[in-house]
GUNU-766688 format. One record per residue (C-alpha): y, z, x; residue in three letters; residue number from 1. Coordinates in pm, 1 decimal. Layout:
N
- Y	Z	X	Ala	NUM
...
***
This chain:
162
- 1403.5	3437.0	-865.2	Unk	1
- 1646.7	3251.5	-1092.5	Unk	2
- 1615.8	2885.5	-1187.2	Unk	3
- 1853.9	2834.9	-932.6	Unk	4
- 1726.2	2996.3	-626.5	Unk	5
- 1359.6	2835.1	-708.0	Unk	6
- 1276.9	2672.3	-362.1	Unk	7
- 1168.7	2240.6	-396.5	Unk	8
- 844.5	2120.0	-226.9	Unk	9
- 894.0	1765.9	-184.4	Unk	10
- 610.4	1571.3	-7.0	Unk	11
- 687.6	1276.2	250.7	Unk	12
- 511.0	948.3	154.7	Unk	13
- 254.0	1024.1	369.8	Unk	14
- 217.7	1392.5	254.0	Unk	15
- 172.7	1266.3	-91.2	Unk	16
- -77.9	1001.9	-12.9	Unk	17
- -311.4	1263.7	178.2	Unk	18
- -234.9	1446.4	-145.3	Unk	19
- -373.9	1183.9	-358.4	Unk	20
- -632.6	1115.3	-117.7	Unk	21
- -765.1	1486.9	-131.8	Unk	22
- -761.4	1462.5	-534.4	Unk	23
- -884.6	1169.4	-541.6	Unk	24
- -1210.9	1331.2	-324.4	Unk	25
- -1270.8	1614.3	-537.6	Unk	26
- -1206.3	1438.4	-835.4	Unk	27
- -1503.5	1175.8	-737.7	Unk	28
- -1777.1	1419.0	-751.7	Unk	29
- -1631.2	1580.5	-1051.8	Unk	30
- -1445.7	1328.0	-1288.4	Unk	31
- -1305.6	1065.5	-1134.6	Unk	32
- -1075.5	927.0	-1384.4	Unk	33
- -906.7	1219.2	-1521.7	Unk	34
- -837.8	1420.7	-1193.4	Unk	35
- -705.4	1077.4	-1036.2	Unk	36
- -415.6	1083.9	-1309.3	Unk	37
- -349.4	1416.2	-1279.9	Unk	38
- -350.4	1335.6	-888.8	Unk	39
- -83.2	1058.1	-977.3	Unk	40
- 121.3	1290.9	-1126.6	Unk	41
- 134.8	1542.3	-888.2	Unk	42
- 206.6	1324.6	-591.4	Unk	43
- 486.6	1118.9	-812.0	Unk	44
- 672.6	1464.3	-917.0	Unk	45
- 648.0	1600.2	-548.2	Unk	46
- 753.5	1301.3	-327.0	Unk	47
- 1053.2	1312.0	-166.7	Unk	48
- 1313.0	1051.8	-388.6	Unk	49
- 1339.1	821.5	-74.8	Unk	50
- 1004.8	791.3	-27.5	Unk	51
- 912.0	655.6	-388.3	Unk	52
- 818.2	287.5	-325.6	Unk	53
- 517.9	343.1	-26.8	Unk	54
- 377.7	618.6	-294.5	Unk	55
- 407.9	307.7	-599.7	Unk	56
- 180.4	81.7	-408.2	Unk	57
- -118.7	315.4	-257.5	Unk	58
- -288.7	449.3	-606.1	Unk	59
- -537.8	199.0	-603.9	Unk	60
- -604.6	182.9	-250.3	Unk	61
- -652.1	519.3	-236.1	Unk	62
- -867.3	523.5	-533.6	Unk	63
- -1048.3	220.6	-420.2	Unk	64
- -1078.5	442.8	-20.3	Unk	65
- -1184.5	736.5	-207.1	Unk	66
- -1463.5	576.0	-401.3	Unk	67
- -1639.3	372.5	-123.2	Unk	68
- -1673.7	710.2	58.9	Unk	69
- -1828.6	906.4	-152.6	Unk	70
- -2064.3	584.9	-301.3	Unk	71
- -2141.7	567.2	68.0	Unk	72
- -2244.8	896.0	124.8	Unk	73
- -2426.3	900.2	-225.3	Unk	74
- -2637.6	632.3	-65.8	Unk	75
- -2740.0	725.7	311.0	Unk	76
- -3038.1	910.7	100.7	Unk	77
- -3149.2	593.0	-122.8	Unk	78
- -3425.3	378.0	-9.3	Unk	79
- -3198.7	48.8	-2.9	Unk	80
- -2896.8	164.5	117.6	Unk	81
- -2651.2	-148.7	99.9	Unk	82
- -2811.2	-214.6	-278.8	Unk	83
- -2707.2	135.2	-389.4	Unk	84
- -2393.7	83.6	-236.9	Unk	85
- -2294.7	-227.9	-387.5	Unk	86
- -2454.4	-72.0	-741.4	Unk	87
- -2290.4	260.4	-703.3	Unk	88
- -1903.3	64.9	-568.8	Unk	89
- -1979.9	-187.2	-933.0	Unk	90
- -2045.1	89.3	-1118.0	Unk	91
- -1785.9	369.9	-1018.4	Unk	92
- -1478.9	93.3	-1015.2	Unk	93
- -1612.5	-80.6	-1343.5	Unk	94
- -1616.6	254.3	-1532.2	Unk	95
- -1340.0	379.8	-1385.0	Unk	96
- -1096.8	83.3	-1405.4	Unk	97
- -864.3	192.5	-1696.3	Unk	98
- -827.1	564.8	-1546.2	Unk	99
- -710.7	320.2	-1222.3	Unk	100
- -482.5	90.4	-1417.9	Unk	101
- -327.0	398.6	-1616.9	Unk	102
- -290.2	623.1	-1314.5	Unk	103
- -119.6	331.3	-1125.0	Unk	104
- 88.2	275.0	-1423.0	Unk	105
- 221.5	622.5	-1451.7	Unk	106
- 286.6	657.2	-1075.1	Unk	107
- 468.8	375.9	-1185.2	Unk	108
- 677.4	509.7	-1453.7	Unk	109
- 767.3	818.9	-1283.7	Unk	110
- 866.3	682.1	-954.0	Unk	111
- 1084.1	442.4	-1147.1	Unk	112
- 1244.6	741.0	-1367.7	Unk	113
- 1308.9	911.3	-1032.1	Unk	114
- 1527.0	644.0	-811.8	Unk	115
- 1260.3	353.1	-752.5	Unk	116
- 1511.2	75.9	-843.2	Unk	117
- 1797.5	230.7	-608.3	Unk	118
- 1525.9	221.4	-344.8	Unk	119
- 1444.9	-123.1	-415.7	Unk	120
- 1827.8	-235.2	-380.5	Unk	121
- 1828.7	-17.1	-59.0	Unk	122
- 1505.8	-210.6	91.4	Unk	123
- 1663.2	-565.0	-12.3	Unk	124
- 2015.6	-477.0	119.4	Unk	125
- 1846.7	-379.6	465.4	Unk	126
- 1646.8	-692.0	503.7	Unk	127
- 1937.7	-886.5	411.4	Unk	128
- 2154.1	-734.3	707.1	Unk	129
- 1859.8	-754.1	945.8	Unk	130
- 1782.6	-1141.1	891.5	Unk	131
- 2140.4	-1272.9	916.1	Unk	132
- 1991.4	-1616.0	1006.9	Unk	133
- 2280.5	-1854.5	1142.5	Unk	134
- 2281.5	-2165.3	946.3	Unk	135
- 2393.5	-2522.5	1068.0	Unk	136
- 2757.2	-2600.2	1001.5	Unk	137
- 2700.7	-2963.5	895.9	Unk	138
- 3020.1	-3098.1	1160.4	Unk	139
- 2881.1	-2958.3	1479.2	Unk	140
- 2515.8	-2844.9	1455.2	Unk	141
- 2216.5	-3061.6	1360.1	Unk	142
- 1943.8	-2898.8	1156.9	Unk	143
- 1671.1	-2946.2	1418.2	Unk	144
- 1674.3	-3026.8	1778.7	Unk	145
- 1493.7	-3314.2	1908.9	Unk	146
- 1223.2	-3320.1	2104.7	Unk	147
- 1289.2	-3376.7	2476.2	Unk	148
- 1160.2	-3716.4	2575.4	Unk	149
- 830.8	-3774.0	2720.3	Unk	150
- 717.3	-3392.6	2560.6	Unk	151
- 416.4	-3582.5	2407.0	Unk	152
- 307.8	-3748.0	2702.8	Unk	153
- -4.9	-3737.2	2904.2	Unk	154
- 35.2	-3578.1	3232.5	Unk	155
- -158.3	-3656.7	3551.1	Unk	156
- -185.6	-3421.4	3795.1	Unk	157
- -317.2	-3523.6	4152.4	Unk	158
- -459.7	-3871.8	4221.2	Unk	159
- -693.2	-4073.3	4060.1	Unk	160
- -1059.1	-4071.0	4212.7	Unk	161
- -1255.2	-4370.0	4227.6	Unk	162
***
């Protein structure tokens, strides 16, 4: 094959996720930092370019998924199990906080290198034409209707017993 004939894989969001996801896993019982970049990277370089901003905002929720599995399943054979959970969640997210931060940041960097802003122009132009919200024309329209007399009233149904 020649450079041009070399065939793409590109991921949907959702592909990419379940890639980080799967990373993410392995990486946990391994090295959780260092395979959770590398995991970043992957998913960044292989998503599809319209797909960019859903992959920019799931790092850490993955990362934060991924973790409370395995901690859980660590501690199903501990004596205490919701006190090595809570140790084992403190412990794995304290220690592995800047891996988080700098695998979030390079998703980050990528994505944006690839077309994140154009998507982000693309999202606001959409919501834009989907909430064309009429506004009152200050000659004919008020800016609120009232409310229709006697709406705050106390109602009496039936009659009155004695």
């Amino acid at each position: 094959m020649r450079g041009t004939d070399q065939i793409k894989l590109r991921l949907t969001a959702r592909g990419a996720i379940a890639l980080l996801l799967v990373i993410t896993l392995l990486g946990q019982i391994f090295s959780p930092g260092p395979v959770f970049v590398v995991g970043c990277v992957a998913a960044a370089l292989l998503v599809q370019p319209r797909d960019l901003l859903p992959l920019v905002v799931t790092p850490p929720l993955v990362f934060f998924a991924a973790t409370v599995f395995i901690e859980f399943v660590r501690s199903l054979r501990a004596a205490s199990m919701l006190q090595a959970l809570g140790l084992g969640l403190f412990t794995s997210l304290s220690s592995a906080a800047p891996w988080l931060f700098g695998g979030s940041a390079i998703v980050l960097g990528i994505a944006w290198w690839r077309g994140l802003p154009q998507n982000m122009r693309e999202l606001r132009e959409d919501l834009s034409a989907r909430a064309e919200v009429p506004r009152p024309r200050r000659d004919r329209d008020t800016a609120f209707d009232p409310e229709p007399e006697g709406y705050f009233e106390a109602r009496v149904y039936g009659e009155a017993r004695d």
